[in-house]
N, C-alpha and C positions, 0 to 999 in steps of 0.2 A: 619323417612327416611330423610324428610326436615333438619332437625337438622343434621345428619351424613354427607349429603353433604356440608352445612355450616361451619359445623368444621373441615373437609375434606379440603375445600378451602381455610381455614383461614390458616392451618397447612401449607399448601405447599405456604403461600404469606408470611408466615414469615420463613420459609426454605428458600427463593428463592433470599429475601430479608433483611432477618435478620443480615446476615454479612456483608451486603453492597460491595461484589467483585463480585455478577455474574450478568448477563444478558443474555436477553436471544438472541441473537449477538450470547453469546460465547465468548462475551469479559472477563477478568478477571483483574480487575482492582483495585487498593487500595481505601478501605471504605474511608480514609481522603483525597482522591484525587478529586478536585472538577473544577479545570483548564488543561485545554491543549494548548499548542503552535504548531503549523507549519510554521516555516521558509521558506521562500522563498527557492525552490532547483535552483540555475543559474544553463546552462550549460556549463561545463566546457569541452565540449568532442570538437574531430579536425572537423568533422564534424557538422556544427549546423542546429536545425531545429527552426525557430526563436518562434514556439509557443511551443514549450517541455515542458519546464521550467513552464508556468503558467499553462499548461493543467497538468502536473503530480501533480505539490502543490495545483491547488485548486481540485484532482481528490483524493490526500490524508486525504485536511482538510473535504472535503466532507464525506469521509467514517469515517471518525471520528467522525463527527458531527452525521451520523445517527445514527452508530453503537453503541454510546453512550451514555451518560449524561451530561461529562463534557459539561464545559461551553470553547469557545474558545477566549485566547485571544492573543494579537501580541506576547508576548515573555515573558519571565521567568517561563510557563507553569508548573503544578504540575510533568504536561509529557508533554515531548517536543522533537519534532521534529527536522533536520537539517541535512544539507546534498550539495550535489551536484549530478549532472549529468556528470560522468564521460565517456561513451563513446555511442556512436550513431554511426552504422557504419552499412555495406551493404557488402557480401561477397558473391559471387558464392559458392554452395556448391556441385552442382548436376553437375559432367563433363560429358558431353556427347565424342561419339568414334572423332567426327570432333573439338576437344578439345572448346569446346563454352560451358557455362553452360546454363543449363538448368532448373534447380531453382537458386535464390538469397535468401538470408536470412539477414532481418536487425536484428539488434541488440542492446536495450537499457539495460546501466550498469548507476545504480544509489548509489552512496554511501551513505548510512543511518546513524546518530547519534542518539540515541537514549536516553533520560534521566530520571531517575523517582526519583524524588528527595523525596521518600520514599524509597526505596530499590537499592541498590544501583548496588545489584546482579544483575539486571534487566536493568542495562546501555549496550549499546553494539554500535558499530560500525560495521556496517554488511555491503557488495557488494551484491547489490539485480541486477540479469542480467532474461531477456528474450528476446524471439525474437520469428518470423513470418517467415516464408517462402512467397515466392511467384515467379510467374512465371518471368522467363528475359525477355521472349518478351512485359513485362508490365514494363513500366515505373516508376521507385518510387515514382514521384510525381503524377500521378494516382491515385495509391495503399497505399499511404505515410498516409495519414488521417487513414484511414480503420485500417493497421497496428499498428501508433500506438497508436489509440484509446485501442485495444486489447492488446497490451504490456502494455499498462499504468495501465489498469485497472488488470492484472494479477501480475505488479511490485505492486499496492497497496494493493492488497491482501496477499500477502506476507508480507508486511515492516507491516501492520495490524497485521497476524498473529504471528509474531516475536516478537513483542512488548507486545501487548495486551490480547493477546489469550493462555492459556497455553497448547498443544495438546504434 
């Protein structure tokens, strides 16, 4: 019985790991890929929030760094990151009958480059957009943090699953 499960375990550590692409993330990544880059994202949107930009790149290279193996390093990565922050903005969306809204909804738009200089199929330029609602009689800057902590981490999920994950 001892021996069935030994070789039981042994079988499923070289399935899992034999081809060198999966993890258990879920990531799906190239056996010869060994580095990654994440670029700094500026923002480029009309409204700025002045810490976006470092909270979304190191909230990217973060889940990188768990979700994976690679090693990180500043730039020429086997996959590589890059991009900007294209639009930050706050919009009523709920009108009430005394025409005043009654919810706001911000909204971060982050443009993605993507590179794997293994496959080349797997390059893309994608618009990664979410947002939050929240109440008008609350102030953005309030709510601002909370917000887009929540966008951020739902934008990195995304630009992760796009990239790395094949679903």
């Amino acid at each position: 019985m001892r021996k069935t499960c030994l070789y039981i375990v042994c079988l499923l550590a070289v399935i899992c790991n034999g081809c060198g692409i999966y993890s258990f993330s879920g990531a799906s990544i190239p056996a010869e890929a060994k580095t990654v880059s994440v670029q700094y994202f500026p923002n480029q949107a009309q409204l700025i929030n002045p810490t976006l930009s470092n909270d979304f790149t190191t909230a990217l290279r973060d889940a990188v760094m768990n979700q994976t193996s690679l090693d990180m390093v500043e730039a020429g990565g086997d996959l590589a990151f890059e991009g900007e922050i294209v639009d930050y903005k706050t919009t009523p969306i709920a009108i009430t009958a005394g025409q005043t809204a009654a919810l706001n909804r911000l909204t971060i738009t982050v443009n993605v480059r993507f590179f794997n200089t293994f496959d080349d199929t797997k390059n893309f330029e994608t618009k990664f957009s979410h947002y939050e609602d929240y109440p008008s009689d609350q102030d953005l800057n309030s709510v601002q943090e909370s917000l887009t902590g929540t966008i951020i981490e739902a934008l990195v999920e995304d630009v992760f699953n796009k990239a790395l994950v094949n679903w």
